[in-house]
ROVO-819648 format. One record per residue (C-alpha): residue number from 0; residue in one letter; x negated, y, z negated. Coordinates in steps of 0.5 Angstrom, whole numbers, plus 500, padded with zeros to 3 digits. Layout:
    i  aa    x    y    z
  NUM   a    X    Y    Z
...
This chain:
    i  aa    x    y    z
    0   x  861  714  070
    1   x  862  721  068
    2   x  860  722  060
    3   x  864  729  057
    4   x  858  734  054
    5   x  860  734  047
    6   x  854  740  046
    7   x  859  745  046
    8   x  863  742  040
    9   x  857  744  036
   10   x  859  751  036
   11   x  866  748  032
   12   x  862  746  027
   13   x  856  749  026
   14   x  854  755  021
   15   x  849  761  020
   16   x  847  767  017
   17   x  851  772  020
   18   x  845  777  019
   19   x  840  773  024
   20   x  844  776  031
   21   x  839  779  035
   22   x  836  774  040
   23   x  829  774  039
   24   x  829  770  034
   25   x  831  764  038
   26   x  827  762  041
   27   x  826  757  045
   28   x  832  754  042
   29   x  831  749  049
   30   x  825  748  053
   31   x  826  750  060
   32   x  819  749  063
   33   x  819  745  069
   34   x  815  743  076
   35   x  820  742  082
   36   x  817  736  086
   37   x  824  732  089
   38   x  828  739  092
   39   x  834  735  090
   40   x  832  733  083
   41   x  835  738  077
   42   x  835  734  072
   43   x  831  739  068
   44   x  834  745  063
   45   x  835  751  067
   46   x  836  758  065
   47   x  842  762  068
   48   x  847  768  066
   49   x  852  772  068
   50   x  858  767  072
   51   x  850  766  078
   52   x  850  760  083
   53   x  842  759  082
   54   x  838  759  076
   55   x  830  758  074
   56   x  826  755  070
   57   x  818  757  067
   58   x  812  755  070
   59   x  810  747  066
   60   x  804  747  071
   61   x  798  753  071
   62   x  798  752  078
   63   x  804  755  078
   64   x  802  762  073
   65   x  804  767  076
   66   x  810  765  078
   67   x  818  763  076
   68   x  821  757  078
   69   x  826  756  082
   70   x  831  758  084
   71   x  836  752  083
   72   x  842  754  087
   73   x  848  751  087
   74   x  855  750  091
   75   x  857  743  091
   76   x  851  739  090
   77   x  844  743  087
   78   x  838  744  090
   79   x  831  747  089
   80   x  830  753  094
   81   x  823  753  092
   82   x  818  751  086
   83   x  815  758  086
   84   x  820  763  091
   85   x  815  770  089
   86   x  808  768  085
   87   x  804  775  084
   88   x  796  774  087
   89   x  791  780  083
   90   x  785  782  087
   91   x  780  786  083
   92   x  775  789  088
   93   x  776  784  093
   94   x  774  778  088
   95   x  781  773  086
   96   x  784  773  079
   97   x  785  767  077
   98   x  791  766  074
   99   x  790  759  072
  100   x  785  762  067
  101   x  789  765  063
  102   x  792  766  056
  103   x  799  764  057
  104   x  805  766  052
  105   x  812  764  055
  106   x  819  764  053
  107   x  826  763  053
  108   x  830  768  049
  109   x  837  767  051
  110   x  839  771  057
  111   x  832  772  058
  112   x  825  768  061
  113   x  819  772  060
  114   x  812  770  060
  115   x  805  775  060
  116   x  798  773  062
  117   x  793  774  060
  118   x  785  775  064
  119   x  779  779  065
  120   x  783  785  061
  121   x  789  784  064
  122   x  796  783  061
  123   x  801  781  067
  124   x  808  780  064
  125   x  814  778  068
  126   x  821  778  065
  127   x  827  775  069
  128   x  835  777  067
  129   x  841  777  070
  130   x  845  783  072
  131   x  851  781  075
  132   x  854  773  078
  133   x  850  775  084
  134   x  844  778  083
  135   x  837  776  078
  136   x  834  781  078
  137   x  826  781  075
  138   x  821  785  074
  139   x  812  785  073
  140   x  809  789  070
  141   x  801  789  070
  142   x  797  793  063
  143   x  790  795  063
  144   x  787  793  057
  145   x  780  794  059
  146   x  776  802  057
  147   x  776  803  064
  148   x  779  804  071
  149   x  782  797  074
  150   x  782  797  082
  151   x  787  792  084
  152   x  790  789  091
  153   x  797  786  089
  154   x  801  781  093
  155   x  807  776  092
  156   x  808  770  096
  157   x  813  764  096
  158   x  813  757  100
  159   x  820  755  101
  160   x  822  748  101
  161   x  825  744  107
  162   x  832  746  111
  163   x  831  753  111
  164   x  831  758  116
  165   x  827  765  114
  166   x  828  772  117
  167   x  825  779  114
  168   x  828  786  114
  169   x  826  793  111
  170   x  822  789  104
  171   x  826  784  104
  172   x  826  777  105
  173   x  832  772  109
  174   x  834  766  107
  175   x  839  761  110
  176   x  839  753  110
  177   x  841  750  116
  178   x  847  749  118
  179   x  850  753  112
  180   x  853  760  110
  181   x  850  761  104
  182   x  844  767  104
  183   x  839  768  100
  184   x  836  775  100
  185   x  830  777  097
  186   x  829  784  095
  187   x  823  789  093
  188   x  824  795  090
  189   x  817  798  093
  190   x  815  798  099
  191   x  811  791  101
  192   x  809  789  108
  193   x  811  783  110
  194   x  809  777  114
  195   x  813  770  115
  196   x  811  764  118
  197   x  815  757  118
  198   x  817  756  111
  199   x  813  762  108
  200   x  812  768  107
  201   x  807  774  104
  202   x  809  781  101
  203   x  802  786  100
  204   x  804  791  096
  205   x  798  795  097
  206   x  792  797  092
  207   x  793  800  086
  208   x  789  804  082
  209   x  791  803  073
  210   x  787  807  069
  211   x  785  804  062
  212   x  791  802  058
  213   x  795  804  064
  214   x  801  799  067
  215   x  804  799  074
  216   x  811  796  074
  217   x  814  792  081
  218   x  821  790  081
  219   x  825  785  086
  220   x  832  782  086
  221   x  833  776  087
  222   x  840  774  090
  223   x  845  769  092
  224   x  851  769  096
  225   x  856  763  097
  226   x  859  765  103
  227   x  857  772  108
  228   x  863  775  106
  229   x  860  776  099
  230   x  853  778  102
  231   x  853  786  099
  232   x  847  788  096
  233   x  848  794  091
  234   x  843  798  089
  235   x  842  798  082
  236   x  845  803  077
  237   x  839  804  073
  238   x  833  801  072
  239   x  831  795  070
  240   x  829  797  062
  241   x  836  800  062
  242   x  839  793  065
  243   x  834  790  059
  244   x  838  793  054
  245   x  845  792  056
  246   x  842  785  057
  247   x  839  785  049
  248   x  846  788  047
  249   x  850  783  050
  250   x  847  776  048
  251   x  846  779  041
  252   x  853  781  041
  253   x  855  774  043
  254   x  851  771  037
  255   x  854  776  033
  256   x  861  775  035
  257   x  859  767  034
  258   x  856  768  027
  259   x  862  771  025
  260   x  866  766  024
  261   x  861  762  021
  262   x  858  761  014
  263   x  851  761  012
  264   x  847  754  014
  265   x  840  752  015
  266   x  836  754  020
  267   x  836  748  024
  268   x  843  749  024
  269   x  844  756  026
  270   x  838  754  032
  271   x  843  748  035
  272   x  850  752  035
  273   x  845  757  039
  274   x  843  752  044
  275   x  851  749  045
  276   x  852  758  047
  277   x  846  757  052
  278   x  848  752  054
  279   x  855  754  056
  280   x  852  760  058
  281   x  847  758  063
  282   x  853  752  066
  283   x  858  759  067
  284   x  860  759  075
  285   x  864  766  077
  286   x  869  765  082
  287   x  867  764  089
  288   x  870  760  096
  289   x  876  756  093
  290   x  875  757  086
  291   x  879  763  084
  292   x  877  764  077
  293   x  871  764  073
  294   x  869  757  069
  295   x  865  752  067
  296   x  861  747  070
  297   x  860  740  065
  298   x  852  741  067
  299   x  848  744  072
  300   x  844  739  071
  301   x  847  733  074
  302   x  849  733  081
  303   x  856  730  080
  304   x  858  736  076
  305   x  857  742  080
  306   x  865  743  080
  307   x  870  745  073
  308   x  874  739  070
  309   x  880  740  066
  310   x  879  737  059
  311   x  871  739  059
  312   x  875  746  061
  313   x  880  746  055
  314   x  874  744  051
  315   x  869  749  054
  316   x  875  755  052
  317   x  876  753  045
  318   x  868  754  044
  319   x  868  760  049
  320   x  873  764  045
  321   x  869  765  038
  322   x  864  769  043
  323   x  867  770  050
  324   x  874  770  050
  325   x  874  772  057
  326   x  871  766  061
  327   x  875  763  056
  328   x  881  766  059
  329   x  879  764  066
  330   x  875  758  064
  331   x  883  755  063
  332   x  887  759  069
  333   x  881  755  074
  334   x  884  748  072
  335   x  892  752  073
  336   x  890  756  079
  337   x  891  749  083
  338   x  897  745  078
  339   x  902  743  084
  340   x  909  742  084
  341   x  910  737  080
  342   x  906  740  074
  343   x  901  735  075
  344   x  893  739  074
  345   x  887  736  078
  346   x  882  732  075
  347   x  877  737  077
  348   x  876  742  082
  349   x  870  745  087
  350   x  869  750  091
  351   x  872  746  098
  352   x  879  745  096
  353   x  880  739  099
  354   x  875  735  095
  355   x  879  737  089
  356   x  881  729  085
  357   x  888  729  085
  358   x  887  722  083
  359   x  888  722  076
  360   x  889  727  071
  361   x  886  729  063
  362   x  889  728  056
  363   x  892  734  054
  364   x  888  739  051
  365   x  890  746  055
  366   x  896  748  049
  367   x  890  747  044
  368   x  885  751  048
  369   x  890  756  049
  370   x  892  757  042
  371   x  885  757  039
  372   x  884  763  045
  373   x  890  766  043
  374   x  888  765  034
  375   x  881  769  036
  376   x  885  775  042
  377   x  893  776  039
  378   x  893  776  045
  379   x  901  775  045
  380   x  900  777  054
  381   x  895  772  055
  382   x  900  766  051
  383   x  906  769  055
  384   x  902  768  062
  385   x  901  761  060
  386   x  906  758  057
  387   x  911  756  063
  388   x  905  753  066
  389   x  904  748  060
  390   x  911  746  059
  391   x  911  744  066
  392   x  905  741  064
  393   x  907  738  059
  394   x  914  734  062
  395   x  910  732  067
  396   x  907  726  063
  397   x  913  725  061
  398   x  916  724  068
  399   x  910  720  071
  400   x  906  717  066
  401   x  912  714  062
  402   x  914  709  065
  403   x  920  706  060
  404   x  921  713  058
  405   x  922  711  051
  406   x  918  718  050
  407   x  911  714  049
  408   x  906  715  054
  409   x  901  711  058
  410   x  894  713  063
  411   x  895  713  070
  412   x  893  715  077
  413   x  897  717  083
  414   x  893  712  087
  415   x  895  706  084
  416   x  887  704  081
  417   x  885  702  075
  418   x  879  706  075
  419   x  883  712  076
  420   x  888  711  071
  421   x  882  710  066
  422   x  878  715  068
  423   x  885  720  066
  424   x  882  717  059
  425   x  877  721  059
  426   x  872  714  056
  427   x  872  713  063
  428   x  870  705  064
  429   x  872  703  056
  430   x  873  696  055
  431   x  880  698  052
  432   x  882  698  060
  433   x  879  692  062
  434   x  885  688  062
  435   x  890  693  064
  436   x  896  693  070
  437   x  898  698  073
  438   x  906  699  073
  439   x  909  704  079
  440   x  913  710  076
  441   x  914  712  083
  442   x  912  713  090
  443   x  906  719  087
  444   x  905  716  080
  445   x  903  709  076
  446   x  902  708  070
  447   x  898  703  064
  448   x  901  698  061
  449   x  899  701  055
  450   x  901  706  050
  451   x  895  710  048
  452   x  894  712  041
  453   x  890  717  043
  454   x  894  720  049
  455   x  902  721  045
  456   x  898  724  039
  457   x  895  730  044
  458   x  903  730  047
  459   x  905  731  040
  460   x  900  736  038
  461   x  902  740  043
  462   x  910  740  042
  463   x  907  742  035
  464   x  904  748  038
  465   x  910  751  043
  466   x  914  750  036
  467   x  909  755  033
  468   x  909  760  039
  469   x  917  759  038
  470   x  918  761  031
């Protein structure tokens, strides 16, 4: 059964020293090293930013040197593209670099993967950011450490797992799964020649000549669009170094504006109320297909959970608005965009409309979630734009959930189940359920036989909010 994530309440609670806000120095705050060997398996950490539909992960295996993990790319359910989609091959003189055989540093700061190499007097470090909702964007850089002259052949390469149909253009690489619109472009910056087979391909960058303590740069992106009406690849504005820095500049204002409303707190602390903003972060979809506003997916790491759910994007707003009061907005305009008539929200919605479950409901939390949005923003417009769709909202339990109308609610559903009607609970299979009637309200609406505690207490925190709104 569905279980809440609960990480983003750590948020709420947790405290730090507000002079610590710079990325760097939390590190690691979750281990993101992985090796993909089930396509469908993503029950790993994952790194991901900026609203994107595909998320990496750092090489656990030596093996896998050379490389980032991934991508996950998501729609409706999750899945491995590749283990290693552009893994970076050395020749020195003609004789192989053997990556395995290097010192490994690797990374996660927030917003950013990034892992050097070290062999044969080389320093090989990869960075990997995210640019837009779209587009990751990664960049190699190879130092000379040596007193002399290196001599180099560079290529990348990647295998692809199953189901996928491959093309190549001018430096870039084509990836399609069967029987689906989703594209997958593989772009580099420099020119390559490129040779494909079956399921995989190779990219010869060509031989480089770098001086002692000289470095040469290679940068591709990597993007991922959901439908081929999304497929537009821009070049970029700047390079990648100016991206690194409006990348550093956002997360650290993210921390900042985090560690603001926060007192001072041990370490350990400060470390797990960055992992819960991470964890928000990486879980953030931009709207794409039938979701029309940006939210949040409960996990990116559980298949059941590639869409938005409605108490889990209440929540997720009141987190969101101490550093992202934006994709707090949306986060609560996702579930709204597809109230219906009556007033009812969807239990959870999906890129495809149609598998949208309308069976149940979630306890009230959007007029809580709104105003601590509007405490952050005064933002009087957005409470404006809002606040019809809540009072709707709000007599609609009134009107399908109460069934002796003596002004005390109950859970229910609008198929007549049990299931459903304990899933609207949010605690899903609770014992409290197990010897509950269903009682018919009307044709689209049953109810419990039990007038939750719980369920009137929201109702009644509600009423007290739209007083304050009033006054």
């Amino acid at each position: 059964m569905k279980k809440t994530i609960s990480v983003l309440f750590l948020i709420l609670f947790s405290a730090s020293n507000a002079q610590q806000m710079h990325r760097e120095n939390y590190a690691d705050v979750l281990d993101v090293k992985t090796v993909v060997s089930n396509p469908k398996n993503i029950t790993t950490n994952l790194f991901s930013d900026m609203g994107a539909w595909h998320a990496y992960a750092l090489p656990q295996n030596k093996e896998d040197y050379g490389s980032f993990i991934g991508p996950v790319i998501m729609d409706l359910d999750g899945q491995w593209l590749a283990n290693t989609i552009s893994k970076i091959r050395i020749k020195e003189n003609g004789i192989a670099i053997d990556l395995q055989k290097s010192k490994v540093v690797q990374h996660y700061y927030p917003g950013l993967l990034k892992q050097i190499f070290t062999v044969d007097g080389l320093d090989i470090e990869q960075q990997l950011i995210f640019v837009s909702g779209r587009e990751a964007r990664i960049k190699t850089s190879i130092y000379n450490r040596s007193k002399a002259q290196k001599d180099l052949t560079v290529s990348f390469d990647g295998k692809f797992l199953p189901d996928v149909v491959l093309d190549k253009g001018n430096n870039e690489i084509t990836v399609k799964l069967k029987d689906k619109e989703n594209i997958f472009r593989l772009v580099f910056d420099q020119p390559v020649n490129l040779e494909l087979n079956t399921d995989s391909y190779t990219a010869l960058a060509g031989n480089i000549k770098i001086p002692a303590g000289g470095k040469a740069d290679f940068t591709q992106s990597q993007y991922y669009f959901l439908q081929s009406k999304e497929d537009k690849i821009k070049k970029p504005i700047s390079d990648f170094s100016a991206q690194l820095k409006l990348n550093e500049k956002r997360w650290n204002n993210y921390l900042q504006q985090y560690f603001s409303h926060t007192s001072r707190l041990d370490e350990k602390k400060q470390r797990l109320a960055v992992k819960a903003i991470v964890t928000l972060m990486t879980n953030w979809r931009t709207a794409a297909k039938d979701l029309l506003h940006d939210g949040v997916f409960p996990s990116v790491s559980y298949q059941g959970f590639y869409g938005f759910w409605s108490w889990d994007s209440w929540k997720q707003a009141v987190g969101l608005s101490y550093f992202n009061t934006s994709l707090a907005k949306d986060n609560i305009r996702s579930m709204f965009d597809y109230m219906d008539d009556y007033g009812m929200v969807a239990d959870c919605v999906y890129t495809d409309k149609k598998e949208n479950n309308w069976r149940d409901t979630k306890p009230p939390l959007a007029a809580w979630a709104v105003w601590k949005v509007y405490e952050q923003t005064k933002d009087a417009a957005f409470v404006k734009e809002m606040y019809p769709k809540l009072v709707k909202y709000h007599q609609w339990w009134y009107e399908n959930r109460d069934h002796d109308k003596n002004r005390l609610c109950e859970y229910g559903s609008t198929d007549g189940t049990r299931i459903a009607a304990a899933w609207e609970s949010g605690m899903d299979n609770a014992v409290r359920f197990d010897e509950a009637v269903l009682m018919k309200n009307n044709d689209k609406a049953w109810s419990l036989n039990q007038e939750s505690v719980d369920l009137n207490a929201y109702l009644y925190a509600e009423k007290n909010i739209y007083l304050s709104w009033l006054r």
